[in-house]
C-alpha positions in Angstrom: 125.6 156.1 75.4 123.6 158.7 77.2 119.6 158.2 77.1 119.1 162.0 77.2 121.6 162.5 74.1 119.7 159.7 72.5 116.4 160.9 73.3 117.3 164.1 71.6 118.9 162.8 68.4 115.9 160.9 67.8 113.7 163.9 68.2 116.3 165.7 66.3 116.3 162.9 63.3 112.1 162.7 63.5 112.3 166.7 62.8 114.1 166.1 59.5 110.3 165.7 57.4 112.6 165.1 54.1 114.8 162.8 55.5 111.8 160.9 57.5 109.8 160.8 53.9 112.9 159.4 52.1 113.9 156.9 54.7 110.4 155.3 56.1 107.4 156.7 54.3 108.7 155.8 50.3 110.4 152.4 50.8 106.8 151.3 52.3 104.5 152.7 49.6 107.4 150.8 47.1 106.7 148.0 49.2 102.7 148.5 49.2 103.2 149.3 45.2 105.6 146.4 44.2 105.8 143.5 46.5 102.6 143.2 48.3 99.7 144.4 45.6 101.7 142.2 42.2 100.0 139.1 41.0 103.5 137.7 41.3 103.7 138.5 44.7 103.8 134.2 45.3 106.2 133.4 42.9 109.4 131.7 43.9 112.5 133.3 44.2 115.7 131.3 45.7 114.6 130.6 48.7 111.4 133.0 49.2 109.1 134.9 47.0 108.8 137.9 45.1 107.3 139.8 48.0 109.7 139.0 50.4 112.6 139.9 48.2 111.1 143.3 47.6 110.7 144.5 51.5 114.3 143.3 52.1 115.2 145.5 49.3 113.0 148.3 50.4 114.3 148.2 53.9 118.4 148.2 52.6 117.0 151.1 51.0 115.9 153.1 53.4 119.2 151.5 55.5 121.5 152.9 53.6 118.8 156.6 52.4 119.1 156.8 56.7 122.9 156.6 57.0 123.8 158.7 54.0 121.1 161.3 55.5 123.3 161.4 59.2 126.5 161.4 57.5 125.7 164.4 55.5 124.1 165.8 58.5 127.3 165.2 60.5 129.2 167.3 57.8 127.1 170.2 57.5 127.4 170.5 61.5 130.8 170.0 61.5 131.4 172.8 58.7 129.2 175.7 60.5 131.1 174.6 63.7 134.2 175.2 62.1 132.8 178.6 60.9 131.6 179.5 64.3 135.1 179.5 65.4 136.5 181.1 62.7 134.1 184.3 63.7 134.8 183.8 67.5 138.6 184.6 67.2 137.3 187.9 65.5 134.7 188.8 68.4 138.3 188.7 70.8 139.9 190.6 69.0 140.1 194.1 70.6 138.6 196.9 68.6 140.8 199.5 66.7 140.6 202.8 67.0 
């Protein structure tokens, strides 16, 4: 992959202020609010605790907030792509008299 054309996606995804809130900003304060501030934050749970279990759940969270987010980016793009050539086959037409 191109650094430049990942350099700009990631300025491009950083942009997105909803989609930054929803993916990094709420799965930490969840974190902050139910795995690392709960009096049960010790307890045993399989084969780690209460507060481990909760970040791993936080961060599939914001996994899967992130890749919903592109993929409904990717179809939005693709749609007023689509409708920019639907209009372009209009501007060749010639103009009627």
């Amino acid at each position: 992959m191109n650094a430049t054309f990942t350099l700009l996606e990631m300025r491009r995804i950083t942009r997105d202020w909803a989609g930054m809130f929803f993916t990094a900003v709420l799965p930490s304060f969840f974190y902050l609010v139910f795995g690392a501030t709960v009096a049960a934050k010790d307890e045993t749970i399989g084969n780690g605790n209460v507060a481990m279990y909760v970040m791993i759940s936080m961060a599939a969270y914001g996994a899967v907030t992130a890749t919903t987010s592109i993929g409904g980016n990717a179809a939005v793009e693709r749609q007023q792509v689509e409708s920019l050539a639907d209009f372009s086959s209009l501007a060749l037409e010639e103009p009627r008299v």
